[in-house]
N, C-alpha and C positions, 0 to 999 in steps of 0.2 A: 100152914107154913109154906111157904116157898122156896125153891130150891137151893136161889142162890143164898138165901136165908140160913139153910142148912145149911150149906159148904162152906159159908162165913163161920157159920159158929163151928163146924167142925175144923177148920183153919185153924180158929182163936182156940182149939180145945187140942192143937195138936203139943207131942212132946218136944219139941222143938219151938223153944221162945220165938216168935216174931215180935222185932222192938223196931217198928217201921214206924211213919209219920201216920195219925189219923185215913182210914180207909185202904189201908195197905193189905188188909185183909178182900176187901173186892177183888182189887187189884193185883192178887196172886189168883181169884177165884174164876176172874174172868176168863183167860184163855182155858182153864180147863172143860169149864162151860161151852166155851164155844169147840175146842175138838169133842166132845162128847155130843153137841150137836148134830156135828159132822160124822161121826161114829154111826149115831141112833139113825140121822137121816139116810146112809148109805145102807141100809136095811128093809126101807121102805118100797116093797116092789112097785113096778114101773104102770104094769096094768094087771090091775086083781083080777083074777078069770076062777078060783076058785074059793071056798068060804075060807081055807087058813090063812088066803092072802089076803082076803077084805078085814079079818079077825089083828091079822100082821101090820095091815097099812093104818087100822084104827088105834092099834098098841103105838104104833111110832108118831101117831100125829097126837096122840095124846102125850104123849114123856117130851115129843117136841114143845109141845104147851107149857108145860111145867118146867123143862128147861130154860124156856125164856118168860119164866113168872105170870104167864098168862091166866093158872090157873093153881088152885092151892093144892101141896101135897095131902095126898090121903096116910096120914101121919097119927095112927095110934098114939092115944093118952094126951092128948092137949083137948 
């Protein structure tokens, strides 16, 4: 599954009706997406010199990945 995939459907599964036109559900998904980008990316140190920050810069470039659908969640039970 993919991220933005999940956040659609958790959008569509929130308790608050959205009665918007076809894909209004992206289209609230997207900026969250992208500050969460911004969030995960300002996390990423500058130059790894020790193994928790090469272990740090690998966590962020991977959830970077799957933020922008590059790569599929590891997502128990499907």
């Amino acid at each position: 599954m993919k991220f933005s995939a999940l956040l659609t459907d958790s959008i569509r599964q929130s308790e608050i009706p959205l009665r918007f036109e076809p894909g209004a559900e992206e289209a609230v998904a997207r900026p969250v997406i992208e500050m969460l980008k911004a969030w995960v990316a300002a996390h990423d140190p500058e130059a790894a010199s020790v193994e928790f920050e090469y272990g740090q810069k690998a966590l962020v470039v991977r959830l970077l990945q799957e933020l922008g659908d590059e790569v599929e969640l590891p997502v128990e039970g499907e």
